[in-house]
N, C-alpha and C positions, 0 to 999 in steps of 0.2 A: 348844650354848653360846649365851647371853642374846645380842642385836644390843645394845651401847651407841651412844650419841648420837656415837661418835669411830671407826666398825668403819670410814667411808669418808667422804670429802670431803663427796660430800653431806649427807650426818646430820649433820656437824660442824656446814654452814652454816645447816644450819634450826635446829640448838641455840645455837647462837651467834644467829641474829636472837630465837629467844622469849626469849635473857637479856637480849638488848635492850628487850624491850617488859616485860618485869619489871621492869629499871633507869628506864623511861620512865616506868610506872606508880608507883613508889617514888617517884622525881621529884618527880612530882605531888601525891604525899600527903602530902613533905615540903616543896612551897611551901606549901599549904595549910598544914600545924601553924607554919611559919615566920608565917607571915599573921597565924593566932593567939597568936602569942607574943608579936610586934612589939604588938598591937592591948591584951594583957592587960599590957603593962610588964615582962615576965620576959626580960629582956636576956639575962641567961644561956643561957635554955633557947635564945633564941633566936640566939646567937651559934653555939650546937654545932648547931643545924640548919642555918647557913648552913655550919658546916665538910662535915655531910651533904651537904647539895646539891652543894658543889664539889666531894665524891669520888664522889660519883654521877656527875655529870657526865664528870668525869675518868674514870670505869669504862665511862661507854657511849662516849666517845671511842675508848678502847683498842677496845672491841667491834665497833666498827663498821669498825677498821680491821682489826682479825681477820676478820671477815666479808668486807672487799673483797680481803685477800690469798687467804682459804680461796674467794673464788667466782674468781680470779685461777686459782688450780690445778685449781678447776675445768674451767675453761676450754683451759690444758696439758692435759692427761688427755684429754680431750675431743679436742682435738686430736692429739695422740698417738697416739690411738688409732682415728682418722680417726670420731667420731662426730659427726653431722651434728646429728641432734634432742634432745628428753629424755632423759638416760639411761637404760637396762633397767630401773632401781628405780621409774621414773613420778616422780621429779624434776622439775619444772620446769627449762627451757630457764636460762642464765643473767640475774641479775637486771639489767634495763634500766636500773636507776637506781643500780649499780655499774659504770661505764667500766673498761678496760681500766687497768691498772697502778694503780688507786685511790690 
């Protein structure tokens, strides 16, 4: 049977951070077309890109709090199970720049 991005906590958290740097990248491509819009006069075009950016924004919000809860269970599991280092799969340690209860 295939391994999906969701077979164990860890996989979840690394597919949850690349949707992030998707959503960061999308971001980006749509300040720039916003940039263009404002500069060409197309108020329109450029109104529905500012509603894009805010639900971009809005979606790596949600993401990143998925992320600190999925590295959170991490952490349970880990503990539970009395694991000190990486886990078996060659996971990285949990990430230093999510605290505990995010």
């Amino acid at each position: 049977m295939p391994e999906t991005p969701f077979d164990n906590v860890e996989a979840a958290h690394e597919y949850v951070g690349l949707l992030m740097e998707t959503v960061r990248q999308a971001r980006d491509e749509v300040t720039q077309d916003l940039e263009q819009a404002q500069a060409s006069g197309a108020s329109r075009q450029a109104e529905a890109l500012q509603l894009v950016a805010w639900k971009l924004e809005r979606l790596e919000a949600q993401l990143a709090s998925s992320r600190r809860l999925l590295n959170d269970l991490r952490r349970l599991r880990r503990l539970l199970l009395g694991e000190d280092g990486p886990s078996p799969t060659g996971t990285p340690p949990d990430d230093p720049e999510e605290p505990w209860g995010g």
